[in-house]
N, C-alpha and C positions, 0 to 999 in steps of 0.2 A: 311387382316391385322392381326400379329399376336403380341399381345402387351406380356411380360414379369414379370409376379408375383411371388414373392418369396415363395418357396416352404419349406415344414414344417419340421416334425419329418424325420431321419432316414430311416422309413419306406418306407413313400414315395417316400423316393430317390432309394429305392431299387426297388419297384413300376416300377418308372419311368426305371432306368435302364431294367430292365428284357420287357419292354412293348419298348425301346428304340431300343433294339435289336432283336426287333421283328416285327417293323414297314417294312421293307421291302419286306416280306414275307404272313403277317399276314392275308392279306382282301383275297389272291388268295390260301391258305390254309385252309385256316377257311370256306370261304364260293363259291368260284368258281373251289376247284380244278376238281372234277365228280360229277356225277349225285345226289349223298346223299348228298353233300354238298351247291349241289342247291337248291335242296329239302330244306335243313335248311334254308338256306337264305329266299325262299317262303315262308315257316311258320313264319320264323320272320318279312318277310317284311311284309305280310298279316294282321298279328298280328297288326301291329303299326300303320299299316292304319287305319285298323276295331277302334282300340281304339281313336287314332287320330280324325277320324272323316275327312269329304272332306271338312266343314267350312273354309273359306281364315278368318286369326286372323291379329290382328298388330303384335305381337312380339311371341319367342319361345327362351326357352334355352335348352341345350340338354348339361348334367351331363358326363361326358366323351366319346367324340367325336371318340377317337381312330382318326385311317386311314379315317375316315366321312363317311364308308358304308353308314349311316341311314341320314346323315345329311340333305341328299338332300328332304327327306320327308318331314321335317318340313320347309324347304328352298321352296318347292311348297305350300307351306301355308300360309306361314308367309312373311309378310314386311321386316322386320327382323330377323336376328336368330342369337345369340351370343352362340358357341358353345365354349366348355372349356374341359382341356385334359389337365392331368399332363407332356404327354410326349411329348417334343420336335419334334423328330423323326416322332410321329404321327401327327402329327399337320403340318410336311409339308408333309406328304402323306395327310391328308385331305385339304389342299391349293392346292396342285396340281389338286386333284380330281374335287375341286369347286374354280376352279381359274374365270371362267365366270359368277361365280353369286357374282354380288355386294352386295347383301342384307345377306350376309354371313360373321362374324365376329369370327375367330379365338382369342382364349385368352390360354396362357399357366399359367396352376394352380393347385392348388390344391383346388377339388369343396368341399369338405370338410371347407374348410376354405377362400374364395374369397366371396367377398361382395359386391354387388350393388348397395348399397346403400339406398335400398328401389323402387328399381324397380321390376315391377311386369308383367311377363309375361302371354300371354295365354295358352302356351302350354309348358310343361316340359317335355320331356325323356330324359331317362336312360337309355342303352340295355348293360347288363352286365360286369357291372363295379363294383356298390357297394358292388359286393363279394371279392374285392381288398381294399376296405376302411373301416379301424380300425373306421371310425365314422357313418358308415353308417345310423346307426339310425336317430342321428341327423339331417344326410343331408334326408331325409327323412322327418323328421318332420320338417326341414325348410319349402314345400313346402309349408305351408298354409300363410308365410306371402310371399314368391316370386311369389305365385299363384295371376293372376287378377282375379274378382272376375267372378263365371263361368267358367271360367278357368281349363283346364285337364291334368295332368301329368299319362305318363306313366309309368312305371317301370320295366324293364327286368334284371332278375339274374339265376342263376342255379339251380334247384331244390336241396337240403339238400338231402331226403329218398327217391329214385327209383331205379330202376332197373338197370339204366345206372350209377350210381356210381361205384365207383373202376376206373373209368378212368379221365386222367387228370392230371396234375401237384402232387399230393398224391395221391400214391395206397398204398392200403393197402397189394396188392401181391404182389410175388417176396421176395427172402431173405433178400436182401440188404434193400427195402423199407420199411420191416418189422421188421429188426433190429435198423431203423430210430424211428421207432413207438415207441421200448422198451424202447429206450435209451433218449426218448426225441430230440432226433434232428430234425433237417428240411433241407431242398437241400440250402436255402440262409437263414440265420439268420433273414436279413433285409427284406426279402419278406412273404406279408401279405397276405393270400386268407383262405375267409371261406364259408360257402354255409348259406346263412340267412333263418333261418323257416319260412313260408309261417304264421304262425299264428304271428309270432313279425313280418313281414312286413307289414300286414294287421292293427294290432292295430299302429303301426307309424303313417299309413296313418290317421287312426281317430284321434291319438291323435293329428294330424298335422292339424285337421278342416275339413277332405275331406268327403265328402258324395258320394252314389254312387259306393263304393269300391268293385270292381269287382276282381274275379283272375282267371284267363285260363292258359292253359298247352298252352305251344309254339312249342318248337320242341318237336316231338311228335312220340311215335312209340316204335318198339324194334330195340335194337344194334346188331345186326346179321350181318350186311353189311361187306364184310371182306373190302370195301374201306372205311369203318367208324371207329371206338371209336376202332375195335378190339378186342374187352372187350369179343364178343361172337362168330367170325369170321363164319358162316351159311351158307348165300346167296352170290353164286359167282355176279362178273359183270355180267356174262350175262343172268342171272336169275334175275338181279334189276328192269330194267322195270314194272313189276307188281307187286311184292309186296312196292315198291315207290308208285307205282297207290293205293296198297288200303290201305299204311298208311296214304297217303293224304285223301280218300277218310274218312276215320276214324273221321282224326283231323276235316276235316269238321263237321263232325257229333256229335265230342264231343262240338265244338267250338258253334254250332248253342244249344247246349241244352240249358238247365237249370243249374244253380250255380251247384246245387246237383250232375249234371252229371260230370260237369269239374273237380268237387272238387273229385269224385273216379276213377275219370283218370289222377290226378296228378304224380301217381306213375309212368306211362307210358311217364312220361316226362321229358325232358333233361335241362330243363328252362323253367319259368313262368313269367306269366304278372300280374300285380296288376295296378289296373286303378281306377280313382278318381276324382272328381269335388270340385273344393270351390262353397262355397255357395256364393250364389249372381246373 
């Protein structure tokens, strides 16, 4: 079902537009077109399980659904799951995607600003959205009162400082993109994206009640792949095979360390996770 909530500032309509006209395309570019792209998808899917937890809960919401890549994880968890997406467009690729599971509720909105009243779920994700919302923070520190108590949210965005910046919707190369920079412009007036620092995501979570606040690199590795970012074009296709094997093999290894270790391989990473418990 997918119910109908009035959407907010400007921005988000620009948001929604640009994420609109992308919905067709988006889930078999981003994460199934070749091999590197599957690779990411594993690291993110891996990621959200590990934090997740294999626990069955009663209920889950998940902060911009997109196309539902992810949705279906908390959908094997949860009784429940009330997913929310500002964009139209994605929200019936995630209805299609999850048309056989009834314990799946579509809502179009803006998660910035939609209310439940005082319901409180078990599990919250987010996988890279709130570098798209002007309120991030906010919705962030909402989670300690939509959190049940024990209760874990996840949170997926793009790393700010690594190595894979310069690519993406702003680059800083190129003339034309450069001359955007000088002059103050941007490609849509109305569209919002920022990279949130890993240290004010972190204090959000506390200041939102959460304990437990963890953060790991997700996609992980260097941009060399010439079917990847681009950004360093290196490693043909048919040279991927192994060095795919031993950036997985890596992310493992930073993934199983210690805080300490994650936190000086942040650099090496494309998106991070920050993970969290309410007390109780």
């Amino acid at each position: 079902m997918v119910q109908d909530v009035s959407q907010g500032a400007p921005v988000q309509a620009g948001v929604a537009r640009v994420f609109d006209d992308a919905a067709g395309y988006y889930r078999e570019l981003r994460w199934d077109k070749n091999r590197l792209t599957q690779l990411e998808r594993w690291l993110t899917q891996t990621t959200i399980e590990e934090e997740l937890g294999d626990q069955r809960v009663g209920s889950a919401l998940e902060l911009g659904c997109g196309p539902g890549t992810w949705t279906g994880l908390l959908a094997d968890r949860a009784e429940a799951v009330l997913a929310v997406d500002l964009s139209e467009a994605m929200l019936a690729q995630a209805g299609h995607a999850h048309a056989g599971r009834p314990n799946v509720e579509l809502r179009q909105g803006d998660i910035a600003r939609f209310d439940e009243a005082g319901r409180r779920f078990d599990r919250i994700l987010s996988v890279r959205v709130l570098e798209y919302v002007p309120e991030w923070q906010s919705v962030v520190e909402s989670l300690g009162r939509r959190l049940a108590p024990g209760g874990r949210a996840v949170i997926i965005t793009k790393t700010p400082i690594s190595i894979w910046r310069g690519t993406g919707r702003e680059r800083w190369f190129g003339p034309r993109t450069f001359a955007r920079r000088l002059t103050g412009r941007t490609l849509n007036a109305d569209f919002w994206q920022r990279y949130i620092p890993i240290r004010g995501m972190v204090r959000a979570f506390e200041t939102a009640g959460l304990v437990d606040v963890k953060v790991r690199p997700v996609i992980f590795g260097l941009p060399i792949y010439m079917r990847g970012t681009k950004q360093y074009p290196i490693v043909p296709p048919f040279a991927e095979p192994p060095f795919l094997a031993a950036s997985r093999g890596m992310w493992r290894w930073v993934s199983d360390g210690s805080q300490l270790r994650r936190n000086a391989f942040l650099w090496l990473s494309e998106s991070y996770a920050v993970s969290g418990r309410a007390k109780g």
